[in-house]
C-alpha positions as a printed NumPy array, in Angstrom:
array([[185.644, 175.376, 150.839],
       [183.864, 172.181, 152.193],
       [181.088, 172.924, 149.729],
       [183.113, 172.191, 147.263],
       [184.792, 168.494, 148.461],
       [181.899, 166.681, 147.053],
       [182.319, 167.904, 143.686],
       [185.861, 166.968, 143.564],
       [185.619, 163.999, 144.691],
       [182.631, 163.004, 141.789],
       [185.358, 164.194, 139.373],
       [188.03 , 162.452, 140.785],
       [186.034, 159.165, 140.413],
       [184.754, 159.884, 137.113],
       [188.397, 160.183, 135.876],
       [188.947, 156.997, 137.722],
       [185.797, 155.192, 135.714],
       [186.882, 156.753, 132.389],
       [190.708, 155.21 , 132.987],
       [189.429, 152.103, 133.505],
       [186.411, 151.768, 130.968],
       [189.297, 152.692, 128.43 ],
       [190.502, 149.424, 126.699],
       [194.262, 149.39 , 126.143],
       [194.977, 149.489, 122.121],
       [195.874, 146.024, 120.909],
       [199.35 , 145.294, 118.964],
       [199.11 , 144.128, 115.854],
       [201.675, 142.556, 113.994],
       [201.128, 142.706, 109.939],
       [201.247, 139.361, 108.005],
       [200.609, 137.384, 104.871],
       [200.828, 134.15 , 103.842],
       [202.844, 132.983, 100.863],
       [201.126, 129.775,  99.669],
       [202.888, 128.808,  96.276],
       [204.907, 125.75 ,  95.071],
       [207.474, 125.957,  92.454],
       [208.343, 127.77 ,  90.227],
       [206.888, 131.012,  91.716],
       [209.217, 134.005,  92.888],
       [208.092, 137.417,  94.921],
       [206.792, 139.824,  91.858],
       [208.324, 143.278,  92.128],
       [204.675, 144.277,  92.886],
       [204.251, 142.182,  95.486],
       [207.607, 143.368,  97.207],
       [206.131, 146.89 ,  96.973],
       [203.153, 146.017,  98.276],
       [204.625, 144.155, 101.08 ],
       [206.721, 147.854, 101.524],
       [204.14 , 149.897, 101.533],
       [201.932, 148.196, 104.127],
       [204.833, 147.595, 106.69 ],
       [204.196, 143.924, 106.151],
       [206.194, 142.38 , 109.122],
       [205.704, 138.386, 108.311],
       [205.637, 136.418, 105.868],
       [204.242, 132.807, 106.786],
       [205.615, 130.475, 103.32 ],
       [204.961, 127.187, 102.218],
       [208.302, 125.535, 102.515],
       [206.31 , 121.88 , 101.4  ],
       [203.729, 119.673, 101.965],
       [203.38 , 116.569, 103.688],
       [201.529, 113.308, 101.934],
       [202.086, 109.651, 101.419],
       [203.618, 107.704,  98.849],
       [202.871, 104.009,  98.533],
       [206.7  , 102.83 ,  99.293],
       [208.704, 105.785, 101.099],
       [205.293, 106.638, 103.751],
       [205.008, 110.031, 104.753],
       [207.015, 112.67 , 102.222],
       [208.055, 116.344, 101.336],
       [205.747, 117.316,  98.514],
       [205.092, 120.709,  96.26 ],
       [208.106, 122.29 ,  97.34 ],
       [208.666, 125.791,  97.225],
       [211.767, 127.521,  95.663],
       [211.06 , 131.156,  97.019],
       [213.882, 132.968,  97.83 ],
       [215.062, 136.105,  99.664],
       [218.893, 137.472,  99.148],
       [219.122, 140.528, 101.209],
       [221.551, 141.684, 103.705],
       [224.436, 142.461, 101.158],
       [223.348, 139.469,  98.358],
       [221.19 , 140.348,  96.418],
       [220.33 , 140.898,  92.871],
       [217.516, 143.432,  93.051],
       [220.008, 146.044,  91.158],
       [216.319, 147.258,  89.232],
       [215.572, 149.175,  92.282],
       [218.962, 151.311,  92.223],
       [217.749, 153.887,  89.226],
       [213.792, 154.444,  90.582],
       [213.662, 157.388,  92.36 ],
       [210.816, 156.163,  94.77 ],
       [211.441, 152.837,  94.744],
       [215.537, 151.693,  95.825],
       [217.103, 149.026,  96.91 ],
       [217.792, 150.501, 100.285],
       [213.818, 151.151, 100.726],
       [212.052, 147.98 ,  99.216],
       [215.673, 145.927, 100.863],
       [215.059, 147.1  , 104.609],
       [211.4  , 145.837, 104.543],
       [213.216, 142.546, 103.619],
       [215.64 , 142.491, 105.747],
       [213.181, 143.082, 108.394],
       [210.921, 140.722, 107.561],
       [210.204, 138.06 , 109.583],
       [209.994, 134.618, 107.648],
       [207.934, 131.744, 109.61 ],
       [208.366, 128.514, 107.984],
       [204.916, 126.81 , 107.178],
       [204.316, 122.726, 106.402],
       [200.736, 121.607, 105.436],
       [199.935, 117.789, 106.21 ],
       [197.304, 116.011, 104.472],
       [195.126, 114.819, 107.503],
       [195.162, 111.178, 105.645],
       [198.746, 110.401, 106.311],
       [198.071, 110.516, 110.363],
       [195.168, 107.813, 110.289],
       [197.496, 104.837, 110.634],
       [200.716, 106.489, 111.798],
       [202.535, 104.754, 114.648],
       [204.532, 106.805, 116.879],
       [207.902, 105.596, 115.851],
       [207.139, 107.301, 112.329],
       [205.707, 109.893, 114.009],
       [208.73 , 110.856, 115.455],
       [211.094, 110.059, 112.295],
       [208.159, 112.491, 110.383],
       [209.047, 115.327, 113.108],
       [213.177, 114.833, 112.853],
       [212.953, 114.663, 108.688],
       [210.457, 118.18 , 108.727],
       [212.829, 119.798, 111.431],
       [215.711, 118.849, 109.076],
       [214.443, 120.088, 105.751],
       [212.878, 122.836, 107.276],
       [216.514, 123.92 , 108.56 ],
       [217.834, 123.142, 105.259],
       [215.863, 124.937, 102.847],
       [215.925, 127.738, 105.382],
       [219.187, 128.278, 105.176],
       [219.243, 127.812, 101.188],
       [216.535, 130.377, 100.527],
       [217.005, 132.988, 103.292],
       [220.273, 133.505, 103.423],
       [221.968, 136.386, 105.514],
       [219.138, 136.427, 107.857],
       [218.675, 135.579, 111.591],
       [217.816, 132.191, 111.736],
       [213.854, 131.059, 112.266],
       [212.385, 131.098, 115.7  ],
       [209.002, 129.707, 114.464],
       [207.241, 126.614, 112.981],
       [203.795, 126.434, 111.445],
       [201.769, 123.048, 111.259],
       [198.669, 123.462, 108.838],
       [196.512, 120.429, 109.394],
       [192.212, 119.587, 109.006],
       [192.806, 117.431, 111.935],
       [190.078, 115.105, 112.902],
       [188.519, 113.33 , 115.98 ],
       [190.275, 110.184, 114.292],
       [193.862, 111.585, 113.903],
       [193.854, 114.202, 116.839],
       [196.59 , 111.762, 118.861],
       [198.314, 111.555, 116.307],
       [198.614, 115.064, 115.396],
       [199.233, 116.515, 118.739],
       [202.117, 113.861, 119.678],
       [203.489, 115.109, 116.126],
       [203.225, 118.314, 117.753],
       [204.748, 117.823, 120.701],
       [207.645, 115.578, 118.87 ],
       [208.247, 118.226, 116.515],
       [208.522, 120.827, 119.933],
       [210.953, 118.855, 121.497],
       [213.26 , 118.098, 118.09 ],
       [213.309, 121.884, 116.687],
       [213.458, 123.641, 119.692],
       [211.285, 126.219, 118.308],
       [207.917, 127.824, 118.718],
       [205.546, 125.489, 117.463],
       [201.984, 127.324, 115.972],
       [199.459, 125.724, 114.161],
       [195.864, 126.831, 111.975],
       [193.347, 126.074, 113.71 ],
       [189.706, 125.844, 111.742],
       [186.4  , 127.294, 113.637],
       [184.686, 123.588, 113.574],
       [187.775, 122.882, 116.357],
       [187.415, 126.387, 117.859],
       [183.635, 125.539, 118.83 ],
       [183.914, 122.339, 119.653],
       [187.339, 122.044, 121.947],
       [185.864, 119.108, 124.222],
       [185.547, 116.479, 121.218],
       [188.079, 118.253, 118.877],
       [190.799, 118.732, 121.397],
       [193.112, 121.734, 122.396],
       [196.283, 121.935, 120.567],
       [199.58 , 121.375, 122.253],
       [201.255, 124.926, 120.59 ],
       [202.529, 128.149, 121.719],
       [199.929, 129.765, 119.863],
       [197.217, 128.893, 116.942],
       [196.324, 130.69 , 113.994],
       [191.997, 131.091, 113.696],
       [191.105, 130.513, 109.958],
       [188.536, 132.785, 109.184],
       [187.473, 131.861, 105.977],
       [185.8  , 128.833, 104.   ],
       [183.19 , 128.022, 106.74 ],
       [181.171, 125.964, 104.308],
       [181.514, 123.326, 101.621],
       [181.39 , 125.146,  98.381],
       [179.375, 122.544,  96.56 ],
       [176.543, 121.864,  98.92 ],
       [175.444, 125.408,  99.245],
       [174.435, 126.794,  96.163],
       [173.445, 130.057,  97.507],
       [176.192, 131.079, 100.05 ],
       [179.696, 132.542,  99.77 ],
       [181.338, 129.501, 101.122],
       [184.516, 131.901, 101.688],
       [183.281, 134.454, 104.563],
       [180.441, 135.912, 105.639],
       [179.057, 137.216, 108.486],
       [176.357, 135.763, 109.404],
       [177.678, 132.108, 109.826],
       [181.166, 133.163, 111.23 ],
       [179.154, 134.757, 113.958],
       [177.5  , 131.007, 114.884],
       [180.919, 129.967, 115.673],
       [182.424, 132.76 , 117.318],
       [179.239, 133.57 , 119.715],
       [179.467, 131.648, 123.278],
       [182.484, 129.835, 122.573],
       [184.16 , 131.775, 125.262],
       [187.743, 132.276, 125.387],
       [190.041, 129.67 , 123.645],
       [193.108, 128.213, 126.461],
       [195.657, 128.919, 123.277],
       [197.021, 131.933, 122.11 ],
       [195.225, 133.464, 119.045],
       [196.352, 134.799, 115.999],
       [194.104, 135.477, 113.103],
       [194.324, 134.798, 109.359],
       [191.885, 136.545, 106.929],
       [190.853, 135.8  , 102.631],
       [191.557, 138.43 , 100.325],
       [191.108, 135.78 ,  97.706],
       [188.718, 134.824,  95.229],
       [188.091, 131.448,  93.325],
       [185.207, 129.769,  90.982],
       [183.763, 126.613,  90.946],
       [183.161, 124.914,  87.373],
       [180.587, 123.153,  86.257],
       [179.881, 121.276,  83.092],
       [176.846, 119.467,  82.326],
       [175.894, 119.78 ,  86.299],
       [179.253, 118.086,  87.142],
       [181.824, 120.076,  88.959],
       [184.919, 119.947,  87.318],
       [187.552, 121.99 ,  89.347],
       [188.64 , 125.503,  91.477],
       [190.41 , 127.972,  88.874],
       [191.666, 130.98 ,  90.396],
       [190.694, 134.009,  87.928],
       [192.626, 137.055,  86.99 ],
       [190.358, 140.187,  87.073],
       [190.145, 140.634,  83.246],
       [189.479, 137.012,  82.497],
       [185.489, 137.388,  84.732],
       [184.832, 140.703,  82.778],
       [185.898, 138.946,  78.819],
       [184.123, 135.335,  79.531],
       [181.565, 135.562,  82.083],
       [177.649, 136.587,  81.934],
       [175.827, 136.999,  85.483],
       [173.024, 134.672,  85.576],
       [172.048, 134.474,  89.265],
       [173.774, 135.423,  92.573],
       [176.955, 134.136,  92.683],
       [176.29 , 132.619,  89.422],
       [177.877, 132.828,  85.879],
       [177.545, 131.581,  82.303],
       [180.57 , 131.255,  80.286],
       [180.227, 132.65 ,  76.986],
       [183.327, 132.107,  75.305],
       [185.518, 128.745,  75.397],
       [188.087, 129.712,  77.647],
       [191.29 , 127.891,  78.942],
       [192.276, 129.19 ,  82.105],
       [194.305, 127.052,  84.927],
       [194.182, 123.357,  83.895],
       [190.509, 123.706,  82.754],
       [189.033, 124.347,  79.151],
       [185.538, 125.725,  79.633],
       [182.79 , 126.09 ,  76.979],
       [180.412, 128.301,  76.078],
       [177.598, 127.505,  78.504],
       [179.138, 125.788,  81.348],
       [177.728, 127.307,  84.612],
       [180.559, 128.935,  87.52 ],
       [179.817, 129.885,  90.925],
       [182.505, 132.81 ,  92.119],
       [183.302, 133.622,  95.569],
       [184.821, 136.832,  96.837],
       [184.955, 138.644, 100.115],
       [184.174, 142.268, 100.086],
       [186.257, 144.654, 102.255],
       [182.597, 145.508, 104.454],
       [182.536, 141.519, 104.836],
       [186.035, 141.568, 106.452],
       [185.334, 144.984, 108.541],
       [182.105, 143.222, 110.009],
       [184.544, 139.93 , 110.865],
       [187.074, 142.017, 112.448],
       [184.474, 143.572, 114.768],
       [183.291, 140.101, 115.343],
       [186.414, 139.015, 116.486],
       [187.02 , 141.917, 118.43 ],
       [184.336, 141.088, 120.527],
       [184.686, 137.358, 121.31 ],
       [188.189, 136.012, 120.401],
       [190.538, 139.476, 120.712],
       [191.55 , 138.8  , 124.253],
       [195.43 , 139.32 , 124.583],
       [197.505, 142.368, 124.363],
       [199.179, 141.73 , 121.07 ],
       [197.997, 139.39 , 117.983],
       [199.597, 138.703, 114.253],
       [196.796, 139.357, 111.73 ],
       [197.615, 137.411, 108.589],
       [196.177, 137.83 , 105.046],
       [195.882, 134.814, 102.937],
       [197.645, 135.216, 100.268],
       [200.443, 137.075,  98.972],
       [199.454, 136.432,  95.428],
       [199.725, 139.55 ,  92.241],
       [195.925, 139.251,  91.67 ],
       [194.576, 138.998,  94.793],
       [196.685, 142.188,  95.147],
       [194.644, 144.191,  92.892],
       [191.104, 143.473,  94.606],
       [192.408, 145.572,  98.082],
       [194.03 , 149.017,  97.799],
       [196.978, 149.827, 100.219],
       [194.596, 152.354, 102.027],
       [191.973, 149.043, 102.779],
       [194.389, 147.017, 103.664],
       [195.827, 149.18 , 105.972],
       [192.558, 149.614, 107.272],
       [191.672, 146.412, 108.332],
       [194.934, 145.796, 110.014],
       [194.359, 149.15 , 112.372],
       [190.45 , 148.639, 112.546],
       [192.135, 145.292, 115.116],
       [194.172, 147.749, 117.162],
       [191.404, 150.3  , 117.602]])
């Protein structure tokens, strides 16, 4: 028998090594953004698509924040989305598809969680003083409640507020006493987006004064000064912000692109962002050099009329460019036991570029 003990006892603490080598699985909880002003409305696609990936929030718009020359800081861009579930409704073209009924796509609304989002333009806190500071925070608290309660009815009421802000080292006071004002006047969870320039560098930047911040993993460069590099995502330069940052004092969530966009050029001058449907790249566009297009018919699309000739650069994230950021983030900024992954944005073409099965993919390649 004795012959024996030391074997069992080298299997008894390899079982012990193996339990703790093995990393707990990591909650995820399934989001998108819904970044669209008036007069936009879910699509019955995008409802289905919000179904079948067990989409559990959806972070809107409700306005933005920007100055006007007399009234100071104001509610601009509105959004009109609305959501009439839980015995309102008027989705009645659900009833007669066999796959697709009211009680199936109506349940993923019901359950869906709806976190109110405001962007400010960073230019409005430059010369704030804290008294409108703190009439800024009681008027977004109000409207937020408001237009809450107009567009979601029948639904618990909102336990969340999102700030979006490119705060600077100038406006950082400002911002955070916002913050902090807009804390103590809701009552609510206050999270903000938080860009990787501030992740870095925390010591000049600041740390946030939220429950938890949202780490934008996408345009890392300025689209027009780099000629050569997906200014969206990629790899290789998330990686320089990510690596030796250590572990950030806020609670992380993460937001990802599934977006694409163009820059146009005419005559060397840049002339605006459209945002293409699929079929419109294929009819107009000629490849030229990486990243690079030539227009070859005249083509209207967004508030731009191209010409035959003008020059685009188009930016898109491949799914092996977001599989390679997940991993990144796995390894230096995953550190709790549960984080919302959000997908920027809920939009009918970006739609198309991601099938349900690659979606679904990145969200469990974060809980693996």
């Amino acid at each position: 028998m004795k012959i024996f003990v030391p074997q069992f006892w080298l299997v008894f603490a390899m079982l012990l090594l193996s339990a703790a080598c093995k990393k707990t699985p990591v909650e995820i909880e399934r989001g998108f953004y819904y970044w669209k002003s008036d007069p936009y409305s879910l699509s019955d696609n995008e409802e289905i698509y919000l179904h079948e990936n067990k989409i559990q929030k959806l972070y809107v718009k409700m306005f933005e924040i920007d100055t006007d020359p007399v009234l100071g800081a104001v509610p601009v861009s509105k959004s009109s989305l609305h959501i009439w579930y839980n015995g309102k409704t008027d989705l009645t073209r659900w009833n007669n598809d066999s796959k697709y009924n009211f009680s199936t796509i109506g349940q993923t609304m019901n359950d869906l969680e709806i976190i109110p989002t405001i962007f400010i333009r960073n230019k409005i806190l430059l010369t704030a003083s804290k008294g409108s500071l703190d009439t800024l925070a009681d008027n977004i608290n109000y409207l937020i409640t408001k237009k809450y309660g107009e567009h979601f009815t029948k639904r618990n009421s909102f336990s969340e507020i999102q700030l979006d802000c490119d705060w600077t080292e100038k406006t950082r006071d400002n911002y955070f006493y916002l913050l902090k004002k807009l804390k103590a006047t809701s009552a609510k969870n206050i999270s903000c987006t938080l860009r990787l320039y501030p992740y870095k560098y925390r010591s000049k930047m600041g740390i946030p004064p939220v429950d938890r911040a949202v780490l934008m993993c996408y345009n890392l460069l300025n689209p027009l000064t780099n000629e050569d590099k997906n200014s969206i995502l990629s790899a290789e330069e998330f990686k320089k912000y990510l690596a030796g940052s250590g572990k950030y004092p806020v609670h992380l969530d993460f937001a990802l692109p599934v977006f694409s966009w163009m820059q146009a050029y005419q005559n060397n001058q840049f002339q605006g962002i459209i945002y293409p449907k699929p079929n419109e790249i294929k009819s107009n566009l000629k490849p030229i050099k990486k990243l690079w297009y030539e227009v070859t018919n005249d083509w209207e699309t967004g508030n731009l009329y191209l010409r035959a000739g003008d020059k685009v650069k188009l930016e898109d994230v491949s799914a092996t460019t977001i599989k390679e950021t997940i991993s990144l983030l796995k390894k230096y900024a995953v550190t709790g036991k549960k984080h919302s992954v959000i997908f920027f944005h809920l939009d009918q073409n970006n739609l198309t570029r991601f099938n349900n099965e690659t979606i679904n993919s990145f969200f469990t390649d974060f809980g693996d």
